[in-house]
C-alpha positions in Angstrom: 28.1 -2.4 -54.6 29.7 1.1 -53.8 27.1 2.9 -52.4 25.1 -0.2 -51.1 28.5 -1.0 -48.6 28.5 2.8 -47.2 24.8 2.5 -46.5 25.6 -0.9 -44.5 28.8 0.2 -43.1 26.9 3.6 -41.9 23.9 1.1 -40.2 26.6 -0.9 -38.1 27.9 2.3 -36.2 24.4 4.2 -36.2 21.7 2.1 -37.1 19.4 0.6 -34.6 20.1 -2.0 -32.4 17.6 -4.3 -34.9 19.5 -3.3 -37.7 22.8 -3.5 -36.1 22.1 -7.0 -35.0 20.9 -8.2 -38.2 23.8 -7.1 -39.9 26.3 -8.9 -37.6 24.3 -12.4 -38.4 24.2 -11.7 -42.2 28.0 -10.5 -41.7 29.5 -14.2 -40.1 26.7 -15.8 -42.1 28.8 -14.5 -45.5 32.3 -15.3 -44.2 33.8 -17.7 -46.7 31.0 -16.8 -49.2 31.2 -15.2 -52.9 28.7 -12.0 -52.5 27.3 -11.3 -55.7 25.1 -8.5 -54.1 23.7 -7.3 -50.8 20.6 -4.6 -50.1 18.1 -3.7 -47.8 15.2 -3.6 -48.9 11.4 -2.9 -47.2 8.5 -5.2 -46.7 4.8 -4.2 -46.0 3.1 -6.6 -43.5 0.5 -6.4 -41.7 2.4 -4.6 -38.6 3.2 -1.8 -40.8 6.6 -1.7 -42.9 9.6 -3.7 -42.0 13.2 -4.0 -43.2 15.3 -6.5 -44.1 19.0 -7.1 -45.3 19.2 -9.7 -48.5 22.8 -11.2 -49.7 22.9 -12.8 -53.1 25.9 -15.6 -53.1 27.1 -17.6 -55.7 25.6 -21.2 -55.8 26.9 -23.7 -53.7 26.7 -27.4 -53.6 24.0 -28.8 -51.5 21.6 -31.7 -51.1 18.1 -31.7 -50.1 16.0 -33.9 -49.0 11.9 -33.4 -48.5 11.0 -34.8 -45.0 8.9 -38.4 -45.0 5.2 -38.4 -43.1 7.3 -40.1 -40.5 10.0 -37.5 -40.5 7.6 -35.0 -39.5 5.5 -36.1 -37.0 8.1 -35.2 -34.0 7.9 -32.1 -35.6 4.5 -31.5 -35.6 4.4 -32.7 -31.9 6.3 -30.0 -30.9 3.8 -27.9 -32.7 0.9 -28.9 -30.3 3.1 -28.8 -27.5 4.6 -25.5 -28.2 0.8 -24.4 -26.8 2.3 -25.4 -23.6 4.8 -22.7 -23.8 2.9 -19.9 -25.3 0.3 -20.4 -22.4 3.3 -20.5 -19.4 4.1 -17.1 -20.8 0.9 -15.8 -20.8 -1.3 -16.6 -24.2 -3.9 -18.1 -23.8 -5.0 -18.9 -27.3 -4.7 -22.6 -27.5 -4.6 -24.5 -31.1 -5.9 -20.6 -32.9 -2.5 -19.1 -31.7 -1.1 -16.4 -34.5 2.8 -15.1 -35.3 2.0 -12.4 -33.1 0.9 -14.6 -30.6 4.7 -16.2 -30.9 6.2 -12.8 -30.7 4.4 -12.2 -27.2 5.4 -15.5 -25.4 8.7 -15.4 -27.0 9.4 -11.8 -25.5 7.9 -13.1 -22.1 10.2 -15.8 -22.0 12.8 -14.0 -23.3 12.7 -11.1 -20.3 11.4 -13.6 -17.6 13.6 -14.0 -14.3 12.7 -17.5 -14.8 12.2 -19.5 -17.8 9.9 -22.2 -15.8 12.2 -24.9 -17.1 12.1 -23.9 -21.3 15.4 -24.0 -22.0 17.2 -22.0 -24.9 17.2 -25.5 -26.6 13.4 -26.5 -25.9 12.3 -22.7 -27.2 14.2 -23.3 -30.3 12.8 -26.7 -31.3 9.4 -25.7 -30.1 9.0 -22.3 -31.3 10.7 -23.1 -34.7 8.1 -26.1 -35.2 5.6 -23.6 -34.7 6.9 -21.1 -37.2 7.6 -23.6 -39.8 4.5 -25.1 -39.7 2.5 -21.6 -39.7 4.7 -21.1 -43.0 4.1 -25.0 -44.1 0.0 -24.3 -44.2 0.2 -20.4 -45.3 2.5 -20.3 -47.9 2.4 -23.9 -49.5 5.5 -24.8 -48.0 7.5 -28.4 -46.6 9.5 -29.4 -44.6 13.4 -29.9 -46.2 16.7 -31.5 -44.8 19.5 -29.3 -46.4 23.0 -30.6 -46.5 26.1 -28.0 -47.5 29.3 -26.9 -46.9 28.2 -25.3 -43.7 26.3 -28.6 -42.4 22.8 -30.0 -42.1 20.1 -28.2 -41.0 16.3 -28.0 -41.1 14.5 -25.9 -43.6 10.7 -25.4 -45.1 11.1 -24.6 -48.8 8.2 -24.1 -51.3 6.3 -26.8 -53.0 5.3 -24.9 -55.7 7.8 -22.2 -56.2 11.6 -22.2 -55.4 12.0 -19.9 -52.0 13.1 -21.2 -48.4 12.7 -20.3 -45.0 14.8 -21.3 -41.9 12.5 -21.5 -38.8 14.7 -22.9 -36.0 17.8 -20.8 -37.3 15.6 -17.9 -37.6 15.1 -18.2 -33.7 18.5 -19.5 -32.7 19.8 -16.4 -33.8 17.4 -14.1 -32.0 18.3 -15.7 -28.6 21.9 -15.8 -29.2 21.0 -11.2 -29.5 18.0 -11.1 -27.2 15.8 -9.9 -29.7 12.4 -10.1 -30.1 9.2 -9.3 -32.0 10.6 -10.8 -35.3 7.9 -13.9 -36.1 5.5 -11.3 -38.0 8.5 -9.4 -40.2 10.3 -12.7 -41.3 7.2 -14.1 -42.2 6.1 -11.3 -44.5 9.5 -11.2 -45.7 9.2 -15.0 -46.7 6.1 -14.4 -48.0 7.4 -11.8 -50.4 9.9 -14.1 -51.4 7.2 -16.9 -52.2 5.5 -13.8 -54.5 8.1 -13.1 -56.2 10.0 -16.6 -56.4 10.0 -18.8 -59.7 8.3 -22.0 -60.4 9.5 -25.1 -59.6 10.4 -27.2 -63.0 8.6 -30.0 -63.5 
């Protein structure tokens, strides 16, 4: 991994603040972890080319657990009234709302002198049911409860093939840096990963 470190250790002092960012999650997200490999590598969406940084650790122990009907209703509550949000920061799109839609409000709210009461909390919960659903219905997804080393969290992960995604983490992390405009790169990003992922064995 030579070569691959200087490239990353070069991107932490002069990369962009994206890059920089995303490094420093993937960093503390790796502490205590067996890398086997890390790279960046580039995605093609449909807002042009995007990067992304990939870690490869050795398997851990974990349980998971695929979400009852009941189990996800709440979730898909917050879905409908995550239209609530997207239209106090200015899209109007109602139940048709896209990523980029998501991207928009989420930069509103994000730069907004007041937050009209959506906590960092509320924007989490909401805006992650939203993502995870989009990536539910697009990419033949559902909805997990994963339990490791590091705790229990909420995930989508492919019916069909054996990929994941992390909705509510995916934003937790982006208001912890005040970044935005992520919803349409992660999503291509898992979407490559659904391409490119292995079948599920029977």
């Amino acid at each position: 991994m030579g070569v691959v470190t200087n490239i990353l250790d070069a991107l932490r002092r002069i990369g962009s603040a994206t890059q920089i960012t995303a490094l420093k999650r993937q960093d503390a997200q790796l502490v205590g972890k067996e890398v086997l490999q890390r790279c960046q590598v580039n995605i093609d969406g449909p807002s042009g080319r995007a990067q992304a940084f990939v870690a490869t650790t050795a398997p851990v122990e974990e349980s998971v657990v695929i979400l009852s009907e009941d189990e996800v209703r709440p979730i898909n509550e917050n879905v409908v009234y995550g239209e609530n949000f997207l239209a106090a920061f200015g899209v109007t799109t109602g139940p048709k709302w896209t990523l980029a839609d998501l991207d928009t409000a989420f930069e509103a709210w994000l730069l907004a002198p007041e937050k009209l009461g959506f906590t960092n909390e509320a924007v989490m919960e909401l805006l992650g049911a939203m993502f995870g659903h989009y990536c539910v219905v697009q990419l033949n997804m559902r909805w997990i409860k994963l339990s490791d080393a590091d705790g229990v969290t909420l995930a989508v992960e492919g019916v069909e093939r054996e990929f994941r995604g992390f909705p509510f983490q995916t934003i937790t992390k982006r208001i912890a840096d005040s970044e935005y405009g992520f919803f349409v790169p992660v999503f291509a990003f898992i979407a490559k990963n659904a391409a490119e992922a292995r079948l599920r064995r029977s």
